[in-house]
C-alpha positions in Angstrom: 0.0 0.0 0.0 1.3 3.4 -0.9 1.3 5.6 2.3 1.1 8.5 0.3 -2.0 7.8 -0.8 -3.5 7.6 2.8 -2.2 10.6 3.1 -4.4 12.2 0.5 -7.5 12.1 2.4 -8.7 15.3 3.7 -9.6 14.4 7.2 -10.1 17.9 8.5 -13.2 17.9 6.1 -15.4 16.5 8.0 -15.0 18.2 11.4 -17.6 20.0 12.5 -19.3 21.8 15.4 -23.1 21.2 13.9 -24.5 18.7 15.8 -27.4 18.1 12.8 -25.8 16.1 10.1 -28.0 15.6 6.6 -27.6 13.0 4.5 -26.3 14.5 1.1 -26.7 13.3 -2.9 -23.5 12.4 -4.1 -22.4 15.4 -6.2 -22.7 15.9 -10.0 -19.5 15.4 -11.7 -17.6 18.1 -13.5 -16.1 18.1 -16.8 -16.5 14.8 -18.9 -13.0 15.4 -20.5 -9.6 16.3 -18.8 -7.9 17.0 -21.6 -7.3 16.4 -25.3 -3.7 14.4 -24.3 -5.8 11.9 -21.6 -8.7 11.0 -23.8 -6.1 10.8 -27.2 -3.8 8.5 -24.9 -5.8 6.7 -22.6 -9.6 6.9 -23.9 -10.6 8.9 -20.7 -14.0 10.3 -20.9 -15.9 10.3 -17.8 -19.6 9.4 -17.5 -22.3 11.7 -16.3 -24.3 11.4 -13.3 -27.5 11.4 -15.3 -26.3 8.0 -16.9 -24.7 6.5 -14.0 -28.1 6.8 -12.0 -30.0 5.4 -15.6 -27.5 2.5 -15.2 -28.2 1.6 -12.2 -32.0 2.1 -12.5 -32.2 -1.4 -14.2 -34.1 -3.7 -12.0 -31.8 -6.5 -11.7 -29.3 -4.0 -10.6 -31.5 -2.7 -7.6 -31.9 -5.9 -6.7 -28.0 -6.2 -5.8 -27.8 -3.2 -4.8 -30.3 -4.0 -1.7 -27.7 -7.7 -1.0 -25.2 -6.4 1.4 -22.6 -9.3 0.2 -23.5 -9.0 -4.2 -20.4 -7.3 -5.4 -19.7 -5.1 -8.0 -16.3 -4.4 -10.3 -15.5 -1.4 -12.1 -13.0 -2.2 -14.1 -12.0 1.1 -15.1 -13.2 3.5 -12.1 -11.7 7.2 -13.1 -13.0 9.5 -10.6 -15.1 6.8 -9.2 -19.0 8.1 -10.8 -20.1 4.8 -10.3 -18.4 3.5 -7.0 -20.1 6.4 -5.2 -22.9 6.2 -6.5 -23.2 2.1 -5.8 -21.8 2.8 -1.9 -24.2 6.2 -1.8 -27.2 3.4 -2.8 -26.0 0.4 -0.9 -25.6 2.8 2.3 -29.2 3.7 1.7 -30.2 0.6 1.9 -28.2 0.1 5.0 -29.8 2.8 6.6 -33.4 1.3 6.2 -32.8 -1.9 7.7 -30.4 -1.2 10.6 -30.5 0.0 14.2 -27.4 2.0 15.7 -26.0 -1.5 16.9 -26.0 -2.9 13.6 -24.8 -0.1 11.0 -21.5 -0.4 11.4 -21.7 -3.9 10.6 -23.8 -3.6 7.6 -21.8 -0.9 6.1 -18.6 -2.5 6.2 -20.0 -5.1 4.5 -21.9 -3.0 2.1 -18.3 -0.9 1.6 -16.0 -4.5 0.7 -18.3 -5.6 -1.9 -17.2 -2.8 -4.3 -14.0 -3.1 -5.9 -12.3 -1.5 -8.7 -9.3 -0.4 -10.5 -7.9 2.3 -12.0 -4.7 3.4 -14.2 -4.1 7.1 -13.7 -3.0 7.8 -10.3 -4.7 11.3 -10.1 -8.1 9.3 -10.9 -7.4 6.6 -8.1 -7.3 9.2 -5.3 -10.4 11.3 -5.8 -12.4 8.0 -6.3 -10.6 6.6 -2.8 -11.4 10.2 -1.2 -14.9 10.6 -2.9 -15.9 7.1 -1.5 -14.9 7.9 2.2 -16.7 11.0 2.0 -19.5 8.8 1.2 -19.3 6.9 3.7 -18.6 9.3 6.7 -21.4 11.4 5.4 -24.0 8.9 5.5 -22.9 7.3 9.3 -23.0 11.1 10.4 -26.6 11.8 9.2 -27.8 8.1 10.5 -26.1 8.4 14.3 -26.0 12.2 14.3 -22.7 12.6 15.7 -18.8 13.2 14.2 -17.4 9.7 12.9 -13.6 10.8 14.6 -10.5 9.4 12.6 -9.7 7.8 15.8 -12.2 5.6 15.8 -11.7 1.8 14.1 -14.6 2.1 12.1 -12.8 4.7 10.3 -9.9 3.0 10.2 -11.3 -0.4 8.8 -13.3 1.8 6.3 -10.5 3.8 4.7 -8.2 0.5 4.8 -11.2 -1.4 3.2 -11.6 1.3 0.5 -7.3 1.3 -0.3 -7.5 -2.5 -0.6 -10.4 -2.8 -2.6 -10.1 0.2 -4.9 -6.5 -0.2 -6.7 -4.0 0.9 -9.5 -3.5 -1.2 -12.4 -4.2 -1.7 -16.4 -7.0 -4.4 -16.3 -5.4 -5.3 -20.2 -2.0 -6.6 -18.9 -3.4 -7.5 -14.9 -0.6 -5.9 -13.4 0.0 -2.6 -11.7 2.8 0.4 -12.3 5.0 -1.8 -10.1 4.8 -4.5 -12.9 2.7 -6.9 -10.1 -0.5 -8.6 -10.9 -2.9 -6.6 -9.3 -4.2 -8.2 -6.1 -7.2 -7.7 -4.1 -9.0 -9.4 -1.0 -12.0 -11.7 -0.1 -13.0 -10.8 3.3 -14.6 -13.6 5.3 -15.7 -13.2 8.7 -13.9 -14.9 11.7 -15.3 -14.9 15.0 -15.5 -10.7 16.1 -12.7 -9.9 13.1 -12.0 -10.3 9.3 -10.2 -12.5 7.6 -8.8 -11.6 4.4 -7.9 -14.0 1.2 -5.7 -12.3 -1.5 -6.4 -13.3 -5.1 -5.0 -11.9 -8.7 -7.3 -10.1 -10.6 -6.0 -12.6 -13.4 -7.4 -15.1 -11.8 -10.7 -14.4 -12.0 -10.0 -15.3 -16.5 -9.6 -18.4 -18.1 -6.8 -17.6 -19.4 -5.0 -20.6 -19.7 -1.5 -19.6 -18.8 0.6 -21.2 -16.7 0.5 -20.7 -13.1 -3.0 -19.2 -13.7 -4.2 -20.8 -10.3 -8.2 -20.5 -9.9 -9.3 -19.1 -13.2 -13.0 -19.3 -13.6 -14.5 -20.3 -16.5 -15.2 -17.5 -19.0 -15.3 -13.9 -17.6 -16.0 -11.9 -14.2 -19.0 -10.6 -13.9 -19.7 -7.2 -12.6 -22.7 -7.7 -10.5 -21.9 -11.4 -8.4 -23.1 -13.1 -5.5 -22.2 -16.8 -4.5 -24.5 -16.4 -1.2 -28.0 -14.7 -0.7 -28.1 -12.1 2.1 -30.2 -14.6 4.4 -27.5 -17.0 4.3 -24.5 -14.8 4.6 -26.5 -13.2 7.6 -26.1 -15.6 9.8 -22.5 -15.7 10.0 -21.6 -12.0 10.5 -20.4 -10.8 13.4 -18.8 -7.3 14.7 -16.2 -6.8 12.4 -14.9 -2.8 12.8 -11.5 -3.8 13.4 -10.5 -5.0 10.0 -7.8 -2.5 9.8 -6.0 -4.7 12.2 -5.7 -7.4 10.0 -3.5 -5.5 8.0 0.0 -7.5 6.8 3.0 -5.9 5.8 3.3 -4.4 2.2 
């Protein structure tokens, strides 16, 4: 993990002396292009809120949104349009069926089901940044207090979000340190989280060698090997993923 890129979030954002938080819509994206250079050399043209929101309208979409454990991919995130918007809708859905003993839970989960990964280091930031704001903003308005850096549920949260969301080229598998780009499973264990590294290459059938547990044909972006119900049953208090961190 690059520590710089911790470093990038601006904490002192969300202080405040206002004791009545309000759930906010995730903002409307700027300009669709950077520049001539970004979209000539690297296709970059960003996609509106309008369409984003269309996208995610489809019925069988809404459906995963409202499963806790069905994740989602994003292959090529840029300034992350759709992962906030998924975590803005997943943390609404969090907020309906939780009490303040169980939100925390439910929004870690909701938070490692979305992963992605992005080329331009710029990009990979404001997505990370954009999707903590997200989630800060909506445990502020549902317990209507501060959500302090101090606290482990930040800390599992922003660890979560720099795991999950990650620089690479999703043509060649492999990040700007030439390493196939890795992310986690999480699986709970008794009142912590277990993680499970896997290659993004492995989720291909690729049929290199050393290709360990390709699946057969490609990933799909919306996936869920349990139902909510059954997942359910296993999860316990788990706001001290952060601790589980390995050295990198």
């Amino acid at each position: 993990m690059i520590e710089s890129e911790i470093n990038l979030f601006d904490e002192q954002q969300f202080k405040s002396t206002d004791k009545k938080f309000k759930l906010r819509a995730t903002k409307d994206d700027c300009d669709l292009i950077k520049s001539k250079d970004r979209v000539q050399n690297h296709g970059e043209v960003f996609t509106p809120k309008w369409m984003v929101k269309k996208m995610l309208s489809e019925p069988s979409i809404q459906e995963k949104l409202h499963d806790l454990h069905a994740t989602f991919f994003e292959p090529s995130a840029g300034e992350g349009a759709f992962l906030k918007e998924i975590l803005h809708q997943k943390l609404d859905y969090v907020d309906q069926i939780s009490n303040k003993s169980s939100w925390k839970n439910n929004a870690l989960w909701a938070l490692m089901s979305i992963y992605a990964i992005e080329l331009l280091q710029d990009n990979l930031v404001k997505a990370k940044r954009t999707m903590l704001d997200v989630f800060i903003n909506h445990y502020q308005a549902f317990m209507q207090e501060e959500l302090s850096i101090n606290t482990d549920l930040y800390k599992s949260a922003k660890y979560v979000i720099n795991v999950n969301i990650v620089q690479g080229n999703t043509l060649t598998f492999k990040n700007s340190e030439n390493k196939l780009i890795e992310f986690r499973e999480w699986m709970p264990s008794g009142n912590k989280v277990e993680q499970s590294k896997f290659t993004y290459k492995s989720l291909f059938n690729n049929g290199d060698i050393g290709d360990t547990n390709a699946n057969i044909g490609q990933l799909s972006l919306f996936d869920s090997s349990e139902s909510a119900n059954e997942k359910q049953d296993s999860l316990k208090i788990i706001t001290k993923i952060y601790k589980e961190q390995t050295n990198e």
